[in-house]
N, C-alpha and C positions, 0 to 999 in steps of 0.2 A: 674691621674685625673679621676675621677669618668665620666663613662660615659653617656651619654644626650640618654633616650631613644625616650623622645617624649619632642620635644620644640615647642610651640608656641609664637609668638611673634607680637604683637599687631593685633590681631584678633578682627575684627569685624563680625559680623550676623545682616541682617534685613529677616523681614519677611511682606510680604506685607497686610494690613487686607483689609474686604472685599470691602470695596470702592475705593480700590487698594493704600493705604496711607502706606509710607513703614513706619515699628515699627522696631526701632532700639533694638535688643535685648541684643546682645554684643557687646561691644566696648574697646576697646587696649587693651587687656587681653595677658600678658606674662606668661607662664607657662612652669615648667620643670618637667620630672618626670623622674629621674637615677634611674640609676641601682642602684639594692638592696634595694629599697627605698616602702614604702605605705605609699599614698599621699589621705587625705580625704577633701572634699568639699562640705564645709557646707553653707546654706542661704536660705533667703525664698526663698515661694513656687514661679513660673513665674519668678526669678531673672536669669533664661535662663541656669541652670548647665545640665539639661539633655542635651539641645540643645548642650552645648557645649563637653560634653562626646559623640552625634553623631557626630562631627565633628573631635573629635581624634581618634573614629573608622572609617572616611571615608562612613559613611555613608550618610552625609550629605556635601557640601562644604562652607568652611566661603566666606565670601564676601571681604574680606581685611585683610591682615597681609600675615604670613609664618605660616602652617604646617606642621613640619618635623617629619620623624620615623627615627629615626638610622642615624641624618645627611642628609637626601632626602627626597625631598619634597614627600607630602601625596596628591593626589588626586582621592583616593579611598581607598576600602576595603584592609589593608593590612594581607597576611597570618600571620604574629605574632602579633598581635592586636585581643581579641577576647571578646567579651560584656556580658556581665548577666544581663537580666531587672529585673524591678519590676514583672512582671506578669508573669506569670511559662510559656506561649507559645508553650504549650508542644501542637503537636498531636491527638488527644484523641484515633484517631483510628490505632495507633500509639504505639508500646510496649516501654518501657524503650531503650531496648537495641535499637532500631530501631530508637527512639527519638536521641540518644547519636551517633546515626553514620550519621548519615544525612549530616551535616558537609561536614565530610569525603568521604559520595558518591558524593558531587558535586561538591568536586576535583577531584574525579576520582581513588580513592584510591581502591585499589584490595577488594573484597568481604572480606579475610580472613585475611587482612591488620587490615578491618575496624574492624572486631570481636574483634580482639588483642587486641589495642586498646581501645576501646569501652570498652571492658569486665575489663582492668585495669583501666581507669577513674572512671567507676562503683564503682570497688571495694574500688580504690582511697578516692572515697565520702561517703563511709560505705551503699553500697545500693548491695550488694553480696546477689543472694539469691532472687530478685525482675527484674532480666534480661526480662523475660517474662511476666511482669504484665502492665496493662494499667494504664494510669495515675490517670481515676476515684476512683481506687482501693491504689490510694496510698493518703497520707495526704497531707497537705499541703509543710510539712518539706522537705517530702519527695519527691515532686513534682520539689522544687527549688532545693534539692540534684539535683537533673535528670537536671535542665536548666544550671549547674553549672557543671556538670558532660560533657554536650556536649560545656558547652566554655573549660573545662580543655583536652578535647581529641586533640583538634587542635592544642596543645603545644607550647598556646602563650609564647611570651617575655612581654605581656603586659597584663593584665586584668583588664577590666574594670567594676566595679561592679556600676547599677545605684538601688541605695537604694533595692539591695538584700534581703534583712531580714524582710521592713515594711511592707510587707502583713503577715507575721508570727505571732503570737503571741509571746512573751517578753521568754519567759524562750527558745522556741526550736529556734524564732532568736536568741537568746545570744551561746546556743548550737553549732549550727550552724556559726555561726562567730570567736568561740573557734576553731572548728574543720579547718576551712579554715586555720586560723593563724599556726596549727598547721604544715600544709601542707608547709604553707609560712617558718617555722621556721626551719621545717626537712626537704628542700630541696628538696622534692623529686615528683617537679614536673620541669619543662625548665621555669616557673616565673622570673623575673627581676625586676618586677614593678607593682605596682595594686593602680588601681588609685578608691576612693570610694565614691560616691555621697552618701550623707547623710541628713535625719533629726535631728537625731540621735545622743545628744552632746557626751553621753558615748560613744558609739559606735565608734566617731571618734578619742577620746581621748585612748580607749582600743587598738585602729586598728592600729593606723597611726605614722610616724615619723614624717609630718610634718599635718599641718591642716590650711586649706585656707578659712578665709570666702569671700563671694559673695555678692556683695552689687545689686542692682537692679533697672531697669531704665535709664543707659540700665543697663547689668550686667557685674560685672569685678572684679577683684579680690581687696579686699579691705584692705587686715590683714592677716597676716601668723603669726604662733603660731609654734615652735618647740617641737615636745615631746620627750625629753632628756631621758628618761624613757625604760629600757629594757623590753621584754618581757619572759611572760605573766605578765601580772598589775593586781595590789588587785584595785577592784573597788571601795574599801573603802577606800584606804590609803588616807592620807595627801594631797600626792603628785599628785594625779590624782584626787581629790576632789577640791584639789587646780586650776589643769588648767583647771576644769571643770568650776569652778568658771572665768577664765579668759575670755572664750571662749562664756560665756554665756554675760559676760561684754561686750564681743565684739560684738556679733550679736545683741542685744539692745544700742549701741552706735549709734548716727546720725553722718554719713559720714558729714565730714564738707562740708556746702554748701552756698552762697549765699543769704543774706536776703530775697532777693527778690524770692527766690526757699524754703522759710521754711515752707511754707503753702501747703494743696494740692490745686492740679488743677480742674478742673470740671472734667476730665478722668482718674483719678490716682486710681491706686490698692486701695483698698480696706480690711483689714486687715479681713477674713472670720472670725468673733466673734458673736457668737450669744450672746444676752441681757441678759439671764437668767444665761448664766455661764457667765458673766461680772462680773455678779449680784453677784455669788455666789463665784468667787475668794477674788471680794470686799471684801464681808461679811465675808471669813475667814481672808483675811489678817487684819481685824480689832481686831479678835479672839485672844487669846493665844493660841500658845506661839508669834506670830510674832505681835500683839497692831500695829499695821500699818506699821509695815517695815519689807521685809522679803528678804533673799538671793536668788535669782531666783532658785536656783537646789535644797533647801528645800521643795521649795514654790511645785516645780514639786513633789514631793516626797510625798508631804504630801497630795497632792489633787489627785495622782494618773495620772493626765495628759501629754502625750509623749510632749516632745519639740513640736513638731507640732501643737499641740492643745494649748500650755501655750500658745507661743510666741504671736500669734493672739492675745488673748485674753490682755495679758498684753498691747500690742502695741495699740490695741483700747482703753483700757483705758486712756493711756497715750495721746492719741488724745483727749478723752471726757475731760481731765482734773482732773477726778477723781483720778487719781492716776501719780508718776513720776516715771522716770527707770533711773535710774545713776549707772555704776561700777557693773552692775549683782545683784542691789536689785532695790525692787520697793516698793517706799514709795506712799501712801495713803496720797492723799493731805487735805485740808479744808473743799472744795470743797465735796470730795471723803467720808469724815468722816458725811460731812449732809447729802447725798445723802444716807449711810446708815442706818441712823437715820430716815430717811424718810417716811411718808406712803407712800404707793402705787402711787395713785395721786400725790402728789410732786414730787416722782421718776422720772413720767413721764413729768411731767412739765420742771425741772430740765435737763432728758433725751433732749428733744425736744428743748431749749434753746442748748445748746450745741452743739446738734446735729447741727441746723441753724449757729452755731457762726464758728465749724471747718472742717465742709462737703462741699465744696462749690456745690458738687451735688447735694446733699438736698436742699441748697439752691435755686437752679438753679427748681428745682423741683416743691420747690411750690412757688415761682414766679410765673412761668409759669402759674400753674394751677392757680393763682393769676387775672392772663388775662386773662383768659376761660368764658365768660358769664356761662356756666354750670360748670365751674369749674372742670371739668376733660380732660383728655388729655391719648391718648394709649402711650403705652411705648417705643413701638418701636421708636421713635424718641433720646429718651435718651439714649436704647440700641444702637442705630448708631452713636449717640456722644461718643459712650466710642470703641466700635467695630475703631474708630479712630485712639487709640492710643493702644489697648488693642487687646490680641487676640478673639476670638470670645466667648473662656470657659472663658477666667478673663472678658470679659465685663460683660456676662451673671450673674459669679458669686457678681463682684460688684455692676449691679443692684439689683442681690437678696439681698445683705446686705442691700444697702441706703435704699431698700423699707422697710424692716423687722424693719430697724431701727426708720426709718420711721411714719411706725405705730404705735410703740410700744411708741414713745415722740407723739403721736397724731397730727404729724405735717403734714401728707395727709394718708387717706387708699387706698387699693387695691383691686381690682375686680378680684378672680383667674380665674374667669369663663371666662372674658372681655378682662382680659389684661390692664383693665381700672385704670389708677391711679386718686384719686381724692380728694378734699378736704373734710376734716370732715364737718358733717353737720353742724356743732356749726356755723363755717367759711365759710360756702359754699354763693354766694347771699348777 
């Protein structure tokens, strides 16, 4: 029997926002990650996956359920558990090599232990040659080599990688995530297990035997996908085009829920979509070759946008009405093909109708300002209604969307100077 390196079992996380209102961020989340295995985890942005990769490193503690390492409960930092951020976190004043043993001096590891060490993880990571250089002096690639370099010296059973590659640019992340696998495939590090937060649908289909998505609100796991699939994988073939296709079908699927739960709330996420590339996904999916229906992993391909930037963008549409998403395409509805056709002004008319009919914070918005003898009202009040249920960067971020959107359907503007949000003057009186 295949052994359990890290099990979770109905794990919950809140976190308290600033008016002390607890936000449930995870909730019954069962998770396994064996031996021999790499394990990716995909979903939106806030659906709480970082949070819960701090809590399989011990950095963090869940509020409910079981966290186990090796069969024993986890309540802290365990020596074979070892993490790679996003952010390289390197030192600056600080050499490679010095970067890479730090670690190691704050177990207490001999000076000449730590070199050993040190000097193979290095080499491990193709960075021989750069022991002595500061981190300003290396690239990017090369930086995350070095953050990557000092979780490999500690000689986890586990690695946890949170979206390693998205600060990189496409060709030296892909490089880079070749080179790990490699490491992963020839054995020749003490690995067991590497569990990978992702944006990134190839990424995780390239990486992973098994692939988990994350639904959100609270977050938990939603869909598991297996990749039957040996490595190394043509990124082209059939087969890996194929569960790229499945995987995308999956994260644009609505978690079945509740009539009464199908609309949003006045506090609810907000899909970060700016208007103008709304505008302009619209506009190609009307184009040839896709005449209003297109495969999601085309769709990304052809307009050049990472998973990150499509999904938004598709998902807002999907709320405006202008467009549907079913099975990993998205079809350009009735709606979607006038609004193309549109001049500018009807866009906006069209926009701002819409906007009123499936935002209930917009709506909530200018009502308000509706009440106002001056017809204006500061924001702060709205940002405390969302700061409710929302951490404090997704309140902020979904106010900045409802306003932008806001303006742009002419249904209130904004003061940047003020803070003032207010009615058009058409409306205002």
């Amino acid at each position: 029997m295949t052994e359990k390196l890290i099990e979770l079992k109905n794990v919950g996380k809140s976190f308290h926002s600033a008016d002390g209102a607890a936000r449930n961020v995870l909730s019954g989340v069962d998770f396994t990650l064996a031996d021999g295995e790499i394990v990716a985890l995909l979903g939106q942005s806030g659906s709480g996956k970082s949070t819960l990769l701090r809590i399989m490193a011990g950095l963090i503690n869940a509020d409910g359920g079981d966290v186990n390492y090796r069969g024993q409960p986890l309540y802290g930092p365990a020596r074979g558990i070892t993490m790679v951020f996003q952010s390289f976190a390197l030192f600056p004043w600080l050499t490679v090599q010095q970067n890479v043993e730090l670690g190691l001096e704050a177990q207490g590891i001999a000076p000449s232990e730590r070199a050993r060490r040190a000097e193979a993880a290095i080499d491990m990571i193709g960075l021989s040659g750069f022991e002595g250089a500061l981190p300003r002096e290396l690239s990017g690639g090369m930086r995350q080599r070095v953050g990557i370099a000092r979780a490999l010296v500690m000689e986890p059973d586990v690695l946890l990688m949170d979206e390693a590659f998205s600060a990189l640019d496409v060709l030296t992340g892909e490089q880079l995530r070749d080179d790990m696998l490699e490491l992963w495939e020839g054995k020749t590090t003490p690995m067991k297990g590497i569990l990978v937060v992702s944006h990134n649908i190839e990424e995780a289909v390239m990486m992973a035997d098994r692939v988990l998505i994350f639904a959100s609100d609270p977050g938990r796991v939603r869909a598991e996908l297996r990749i039957p699939l040996p490595r190394p994988r043509d990124a082209d073939s059939p087969q890996v085009r194929s569960l790229i296709d499945q995987i995308y079908a999956l994260m644009t699927a609505k978690a079945p829920r509740r009539a009464a739960e199908t609309r949003l709330t006045l506090a609810s996420r907000l899909p970060a979509a700016d208007v103008h590339r709304m505008e302009g996904v619209l506009e190609r999916l009307m184009e040839t070759p896709f005449n209003g229906r297109a495969d999601l992993p085309k769709l990304a391909e052809d307009t050049e946008l990472t998973d990150d930037e499509l999904l938004p963008l598709t998902e807002a549409l999907h709320l405006f009405g202008l467009a549907q998403l079913a099975h990993g395409d998205i079809v350009v509805t009735a709606l979607g093909q006038r609004y193309t056709g549109a001049d500018n002004t009807e866009r906006q008319r069209l926009f701002g109708e819409q906007l009123l009919a499936h935002v209930p914070l917009a709506a909530h918005i200018r009502h308000s300002l509706q009440q106002e003898d001056d017809g204006e009202l500061p924001e702060e009040p709205f940002l405390k209604l969302l700061r409710e249920s929302l951490h404090a960067e997704e309140a902020e971020q979904a106010l900045k969307t409802v306003i932008e959107w806001g303006r742009y359907g002419e249904v209130y503007e904004y003061n940047y100077h003020t803070g003032m949000i207010q009615l058009p003057e058409a409306d205002a009186g």
